[in-house]
C-alpha positions as CSV (number, residue, x, y, z in Angstrom):
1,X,0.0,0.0,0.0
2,X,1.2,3.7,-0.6
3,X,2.4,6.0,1.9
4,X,-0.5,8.7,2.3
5,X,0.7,11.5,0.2
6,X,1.6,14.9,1.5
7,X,-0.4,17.9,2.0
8,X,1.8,19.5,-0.6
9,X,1.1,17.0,-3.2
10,X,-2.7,17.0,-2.2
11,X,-2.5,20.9,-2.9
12,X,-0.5,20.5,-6.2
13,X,-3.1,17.9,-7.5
14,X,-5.8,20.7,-7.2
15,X,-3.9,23.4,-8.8
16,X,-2.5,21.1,-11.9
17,X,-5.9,19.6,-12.8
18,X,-7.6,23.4,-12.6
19,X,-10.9,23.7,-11.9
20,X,-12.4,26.0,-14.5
21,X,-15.4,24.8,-15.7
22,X,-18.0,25.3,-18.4
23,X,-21.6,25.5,-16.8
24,X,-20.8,26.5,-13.4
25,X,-22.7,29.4,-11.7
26,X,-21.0,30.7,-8.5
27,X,-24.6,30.6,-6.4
28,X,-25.2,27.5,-4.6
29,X,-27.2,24.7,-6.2
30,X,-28.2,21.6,-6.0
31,X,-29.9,19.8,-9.0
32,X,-28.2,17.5,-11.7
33,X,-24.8,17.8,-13.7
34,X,-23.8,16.1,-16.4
35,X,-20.1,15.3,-18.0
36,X,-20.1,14.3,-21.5
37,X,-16.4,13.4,-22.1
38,X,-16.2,10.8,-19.4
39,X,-15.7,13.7,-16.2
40,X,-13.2,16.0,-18.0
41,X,-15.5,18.4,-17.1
42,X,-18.9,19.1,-16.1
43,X,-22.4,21.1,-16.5
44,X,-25.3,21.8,-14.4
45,X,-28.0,20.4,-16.0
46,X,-31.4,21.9,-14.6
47,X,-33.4,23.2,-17.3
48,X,-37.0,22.8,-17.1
49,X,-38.1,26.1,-19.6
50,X,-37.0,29.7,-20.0
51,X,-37.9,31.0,-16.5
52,X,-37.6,27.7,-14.4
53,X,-35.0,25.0,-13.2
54,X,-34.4,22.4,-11.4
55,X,-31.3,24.0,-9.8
56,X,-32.3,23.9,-5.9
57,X,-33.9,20.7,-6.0
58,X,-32.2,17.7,-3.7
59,X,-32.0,14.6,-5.8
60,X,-32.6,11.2,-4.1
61,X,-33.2,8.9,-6.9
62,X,-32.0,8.7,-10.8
63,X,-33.6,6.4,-13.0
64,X,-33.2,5.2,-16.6
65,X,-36.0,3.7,-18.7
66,X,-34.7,0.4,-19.7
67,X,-36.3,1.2,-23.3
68,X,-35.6,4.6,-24.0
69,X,-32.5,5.2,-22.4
70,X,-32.6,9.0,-23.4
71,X,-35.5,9.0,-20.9
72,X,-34.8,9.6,-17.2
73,X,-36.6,9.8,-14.2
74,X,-35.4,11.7,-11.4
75,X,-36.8,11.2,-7.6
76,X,-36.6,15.0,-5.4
77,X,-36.5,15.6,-1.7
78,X,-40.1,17.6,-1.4
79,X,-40.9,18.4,-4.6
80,X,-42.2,15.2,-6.0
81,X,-40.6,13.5,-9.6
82,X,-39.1,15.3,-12.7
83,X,-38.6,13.2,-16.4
84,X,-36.5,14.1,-18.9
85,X,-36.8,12.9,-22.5
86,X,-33.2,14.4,-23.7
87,X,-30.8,12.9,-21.3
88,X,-31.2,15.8,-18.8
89,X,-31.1,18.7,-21.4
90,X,-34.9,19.7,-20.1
91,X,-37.2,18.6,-17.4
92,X,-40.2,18.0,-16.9
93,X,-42.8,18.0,-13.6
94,X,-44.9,14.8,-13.4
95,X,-48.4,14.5,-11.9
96,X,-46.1,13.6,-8.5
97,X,-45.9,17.5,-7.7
98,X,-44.7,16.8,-4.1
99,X,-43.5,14.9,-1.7
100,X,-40.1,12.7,-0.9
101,X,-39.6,10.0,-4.0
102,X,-37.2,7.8,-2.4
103,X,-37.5,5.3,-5.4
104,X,-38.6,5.1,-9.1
105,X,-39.0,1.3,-10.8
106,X,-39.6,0.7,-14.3
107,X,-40.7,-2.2,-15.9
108,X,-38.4,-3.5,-18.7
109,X,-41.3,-5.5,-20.0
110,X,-42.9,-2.7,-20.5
111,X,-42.0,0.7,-19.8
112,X,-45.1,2.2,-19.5
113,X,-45.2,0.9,-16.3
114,X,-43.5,2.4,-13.0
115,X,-43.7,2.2,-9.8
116,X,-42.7,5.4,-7.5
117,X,-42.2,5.2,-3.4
118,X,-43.3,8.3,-2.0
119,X,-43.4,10.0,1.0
120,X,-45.6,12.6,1.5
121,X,-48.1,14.2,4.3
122,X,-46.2,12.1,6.8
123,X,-47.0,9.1,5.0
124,X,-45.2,6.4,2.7
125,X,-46.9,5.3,-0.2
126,X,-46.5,3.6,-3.6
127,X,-48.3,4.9,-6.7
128,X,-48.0,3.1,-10.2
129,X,-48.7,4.4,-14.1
130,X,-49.5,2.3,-17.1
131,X,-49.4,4.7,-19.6
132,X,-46.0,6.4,-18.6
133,X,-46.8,8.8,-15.9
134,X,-50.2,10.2,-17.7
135,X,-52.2,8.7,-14.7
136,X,-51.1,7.5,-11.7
137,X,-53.1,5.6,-8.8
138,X,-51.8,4.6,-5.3
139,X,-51.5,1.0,-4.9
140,X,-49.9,0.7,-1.3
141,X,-50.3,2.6,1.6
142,X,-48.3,2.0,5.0
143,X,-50.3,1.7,8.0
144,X,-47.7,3.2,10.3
145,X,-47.4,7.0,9.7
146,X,-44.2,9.2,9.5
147,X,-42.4,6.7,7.9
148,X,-40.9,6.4,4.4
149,X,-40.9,3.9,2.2
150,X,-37.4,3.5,1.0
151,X,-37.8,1.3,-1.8
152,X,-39.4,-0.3,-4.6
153,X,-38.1,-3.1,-6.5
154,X,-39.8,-5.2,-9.6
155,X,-38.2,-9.2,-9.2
156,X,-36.8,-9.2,-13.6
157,X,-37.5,-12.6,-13.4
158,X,-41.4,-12.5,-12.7
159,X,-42.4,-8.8,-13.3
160,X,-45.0,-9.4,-11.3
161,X,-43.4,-9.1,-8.4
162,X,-42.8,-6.4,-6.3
163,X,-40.6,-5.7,-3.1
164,X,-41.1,-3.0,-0.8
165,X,-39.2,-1.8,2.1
166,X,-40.6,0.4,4.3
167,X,-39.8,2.9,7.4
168,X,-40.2,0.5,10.0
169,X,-38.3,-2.4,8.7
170,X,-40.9,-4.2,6.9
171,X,-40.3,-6.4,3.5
172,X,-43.9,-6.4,1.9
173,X,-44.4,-8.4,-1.0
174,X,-46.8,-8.0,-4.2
175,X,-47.2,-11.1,-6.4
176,X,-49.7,-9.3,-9.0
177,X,-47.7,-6.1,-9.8
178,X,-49.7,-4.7,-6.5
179,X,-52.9,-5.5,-6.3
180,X,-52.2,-7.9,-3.0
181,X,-49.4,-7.4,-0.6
182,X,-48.4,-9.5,2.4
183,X,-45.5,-9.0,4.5
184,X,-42.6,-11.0,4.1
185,X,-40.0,-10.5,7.3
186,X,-39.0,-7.4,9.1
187,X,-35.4,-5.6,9.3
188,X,-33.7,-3.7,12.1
189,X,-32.3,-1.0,10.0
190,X,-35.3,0.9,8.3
191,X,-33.9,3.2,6.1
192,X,-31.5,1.0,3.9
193,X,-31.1,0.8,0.1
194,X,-31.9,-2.1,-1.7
195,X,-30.2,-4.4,-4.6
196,X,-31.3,-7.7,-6.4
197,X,-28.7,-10.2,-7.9
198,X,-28.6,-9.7,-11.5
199,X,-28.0,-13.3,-12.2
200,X,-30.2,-14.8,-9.5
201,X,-33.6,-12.7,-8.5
202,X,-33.7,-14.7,-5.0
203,X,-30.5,-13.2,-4.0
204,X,-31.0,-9.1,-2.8
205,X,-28.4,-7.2,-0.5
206,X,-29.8,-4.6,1.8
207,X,-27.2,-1.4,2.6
208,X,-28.1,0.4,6.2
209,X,-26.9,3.6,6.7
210,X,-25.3,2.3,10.3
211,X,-25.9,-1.2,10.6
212,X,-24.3,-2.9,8.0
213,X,-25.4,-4.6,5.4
214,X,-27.8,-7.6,5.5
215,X,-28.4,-10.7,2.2
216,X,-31.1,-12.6,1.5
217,X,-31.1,-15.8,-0.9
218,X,-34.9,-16.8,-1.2
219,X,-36.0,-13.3,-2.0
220,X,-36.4,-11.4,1.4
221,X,-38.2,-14.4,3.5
222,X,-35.1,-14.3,5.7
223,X,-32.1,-12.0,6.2
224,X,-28.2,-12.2,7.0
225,X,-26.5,-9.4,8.6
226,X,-22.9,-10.0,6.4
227,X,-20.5,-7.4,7.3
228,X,-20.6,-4.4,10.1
229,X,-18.3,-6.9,11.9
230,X,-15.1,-6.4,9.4
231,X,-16.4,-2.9,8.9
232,X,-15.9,-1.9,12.5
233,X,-12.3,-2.1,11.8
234,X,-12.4,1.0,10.5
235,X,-13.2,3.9,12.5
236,X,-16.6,5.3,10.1
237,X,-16.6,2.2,8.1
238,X,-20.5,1.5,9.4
239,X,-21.4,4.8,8.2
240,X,-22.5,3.5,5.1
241,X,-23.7,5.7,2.2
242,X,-23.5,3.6,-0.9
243,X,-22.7,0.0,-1.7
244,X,-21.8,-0.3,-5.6
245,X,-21.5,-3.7,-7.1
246,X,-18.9,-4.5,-10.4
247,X,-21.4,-6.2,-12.4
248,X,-18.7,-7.9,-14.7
249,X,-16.3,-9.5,-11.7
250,X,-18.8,-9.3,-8.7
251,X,-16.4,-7.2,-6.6
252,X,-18.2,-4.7,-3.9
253,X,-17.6,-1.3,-3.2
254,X,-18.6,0.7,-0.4
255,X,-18.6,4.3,0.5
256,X,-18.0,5.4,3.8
257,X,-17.4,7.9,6.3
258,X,-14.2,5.8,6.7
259,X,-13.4,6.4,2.7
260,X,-13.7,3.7,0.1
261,X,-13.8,-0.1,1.0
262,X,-13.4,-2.8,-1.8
263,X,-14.8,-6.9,-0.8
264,X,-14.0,-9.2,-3.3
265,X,-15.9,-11.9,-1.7
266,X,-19.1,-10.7,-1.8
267,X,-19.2,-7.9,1.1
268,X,-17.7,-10.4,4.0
269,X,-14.4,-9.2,4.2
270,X,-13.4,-5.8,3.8
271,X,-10.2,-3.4,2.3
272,X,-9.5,-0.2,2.6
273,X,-8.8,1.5,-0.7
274,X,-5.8,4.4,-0.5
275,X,-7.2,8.0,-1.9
276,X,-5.9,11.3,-1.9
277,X,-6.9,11.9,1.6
278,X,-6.2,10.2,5.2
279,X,-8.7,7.3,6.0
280,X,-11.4,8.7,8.2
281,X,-11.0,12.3,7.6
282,X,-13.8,13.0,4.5
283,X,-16.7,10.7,4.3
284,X,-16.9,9.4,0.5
285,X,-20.9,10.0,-0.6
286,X,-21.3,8.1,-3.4
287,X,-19.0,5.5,-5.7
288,X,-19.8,4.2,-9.4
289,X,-17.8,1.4,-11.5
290,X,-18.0,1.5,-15.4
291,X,-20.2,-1.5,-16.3
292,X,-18.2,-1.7,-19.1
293,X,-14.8,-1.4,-17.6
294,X,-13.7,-2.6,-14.2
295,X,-10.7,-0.2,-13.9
296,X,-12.4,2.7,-14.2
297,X,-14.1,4.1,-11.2
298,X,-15.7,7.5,-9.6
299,X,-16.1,8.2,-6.5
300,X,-17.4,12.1,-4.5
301,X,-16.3,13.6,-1.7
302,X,-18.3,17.1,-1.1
303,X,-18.4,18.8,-4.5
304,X,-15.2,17.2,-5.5
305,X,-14.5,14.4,-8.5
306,X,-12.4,11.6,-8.0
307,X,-11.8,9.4,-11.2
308,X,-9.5,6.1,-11.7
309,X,-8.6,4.5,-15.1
310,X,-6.2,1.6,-13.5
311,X,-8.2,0.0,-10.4
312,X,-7.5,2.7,-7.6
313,X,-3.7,2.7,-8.2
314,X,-4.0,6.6,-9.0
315,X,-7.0,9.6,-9.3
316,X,-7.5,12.8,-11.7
317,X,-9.5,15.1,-9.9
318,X,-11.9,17.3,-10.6
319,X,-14.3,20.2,-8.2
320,X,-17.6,20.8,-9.3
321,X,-18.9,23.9,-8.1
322,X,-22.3,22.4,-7.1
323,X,-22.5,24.3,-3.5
324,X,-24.0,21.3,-1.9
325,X,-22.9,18.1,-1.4
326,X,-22.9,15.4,-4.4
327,X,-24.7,12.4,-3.2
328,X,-24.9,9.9,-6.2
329,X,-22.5,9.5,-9.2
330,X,-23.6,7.1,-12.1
331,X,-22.9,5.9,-15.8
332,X,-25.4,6.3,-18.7
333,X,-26.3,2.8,-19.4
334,X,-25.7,3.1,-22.7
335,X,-23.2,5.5,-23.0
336,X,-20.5,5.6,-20.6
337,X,-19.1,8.5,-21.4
338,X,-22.0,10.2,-20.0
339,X,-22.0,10.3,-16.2
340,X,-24.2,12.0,-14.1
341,X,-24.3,13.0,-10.4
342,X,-27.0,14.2,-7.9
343,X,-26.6,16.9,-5.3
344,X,-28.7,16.9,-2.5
345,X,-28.6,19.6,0.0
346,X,-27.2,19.8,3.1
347,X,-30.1,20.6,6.2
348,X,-29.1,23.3,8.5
């Protein structure tokens, strides 16, 4: 492992990459930017019409429609769902005007159909449209109040199945694209992220914010807490705010208040990963893998860039002016020089 590099060298890494940017505004924003040359540089991209953006909204979910991959769905702290048919150019208010959409699914057999978990008026919720967000109806409501409902996931093997998490732990099932549910098991960490096996629908991994993170193998019947033992090694490393998974060689990444941890068997055993900064001094956000090359990798830290081409052995860096702090970084599925992050802003 490399010695931690000097403040110096730190300092000279900002000043030769240079941080002038095209599509930066000096007042703080949050919103979406976009980098079309693979992070060389980076715009905000917030444009609904002439007199309105998205600029100050706080993003907590991105999603591409598996169809039209131009098309993206984007989930807002408090003011409800956006869509963009132009890969971000413009945006677009749905008929979801308001609330927290924690999650966005869309169904590859037919995107017309998606699913959105929404938290509003103190109460989590799941609404669906068949006609691509013309209508939408409310197909789950969550009996306990003040609590979100964290995500919504369709099962690609039988689409019509439908996993839920809520605010209190539960796993709630739908086996007719939500027209039933029935409760599955309950978890002690409420507000995690969910993940399903791409390979194997039965197998899902559950991220918690503090708590680790917890598998199941027969599709969230029964859980397995798998790692906040190892990650109690390092000091922050169960401050968990994103677990990426390499699609191509199964390797796991997490980002942490620790930095950036790497498991090559499956999140069991953990590794630091040297950056440009001392382990446990600057909590990494958010962390993205090319899906189409395992050496390249991004990772944020505030409204700062950190890019790899050769598996973590060195970093470009770049600052994006965003004024709040970046909390998701991902590829364009079918374009990877495309990359997109979300800021979400900071609470006083």
């Amino acid at each position: 492992m490399s010695k931690k590099p000097s403040l110096f060298l730190i300092l000279a890494s900002f000043i030769f990459f240079g941080f002038s940017l095209p599509g930066c505004f000096s007042q703080k924003q949050a919103g979406v930017w976009r980098s079309d040359d693979q992070g060389e540089t980076w715009q905000a991209k917030a444009q609904i019409d002439a007199k309105n953006t998205i600029a100050g909204s706080s993003i907590l979910k991105f999603v591409f429609d598996p169809v039209d991959a131009q098309k993206i769905y984007l989930g807002t702290e408090g003011q409800g769902m956006y869509v963009s048919r132009n890969n971000g150019d413009t945006w677009e208010k749905t008929k979801i005007a308001s609330g927290n959409v924690w999650d966005i699914a869309v169904d590859a057999d037919d995107s017309q159909i998606v699913y959105a978990a929404v938290f509003a008026s103190k109460i989590g919720r799941v609404y669906k449209t068949q006609d691509g967000g013309e209508n939408w109806e409310i197909i789950f409501t969550d009996a306990i109040p003040e609590r979100p409902i964290y995500n919504i996931l369709i099962d690609w093997y039988n689409h019509e199945n439908l996993i839920v998490t809520t605010g209190w732990g539960g796993v709630i099932k739908s086996e007719d694209q939500g027209k039933t549910w029935a409760k599955l098991s309950e978890l002690p960490a409420p507000a995690g992220r969910l993940q399903m096996d791409e390979d194997n629908s039965q197998i899902m991994w559950y991220a918690t914010p503090s708590q680790g993170i917890f598998k199941t193998e027969n599709a969230g019947v029964a859980w397995q807490e798998i790692a906040l033992a190892g990650l109690k090694d390092f000091q922050g490393g169960a401050n968990i705010y994103q677990l990426e998974r390499d699609k191509k060689d199964k390797t796991f990444y997490l980002a942490t208040s620790y930095g950036l941890l790497i498991s090559k068997d499956g999140g069991t055993t953990w590794a630091p990963i040297q950056t440009l900064t001392p382990f446990a001094s600057l909590p990494i956000l958010a962390v993205a893998v090319n899906p189409e090359d395992s050496s390249e990798l991004f990772f944020v830290a505030g409204d700062t860039v950190y890019k790899s081409v050769n598996q973590s052995e060195s970093w470009q860096v770049r600052r994006v002016y965003t004024g709040q702090a970046i909390r998701s970084v991902l590829y364009h599925p079918k374009n990877t020089q495309i990359i997109y992050l979300g800021v979400r802003a900071v609470k006083k």
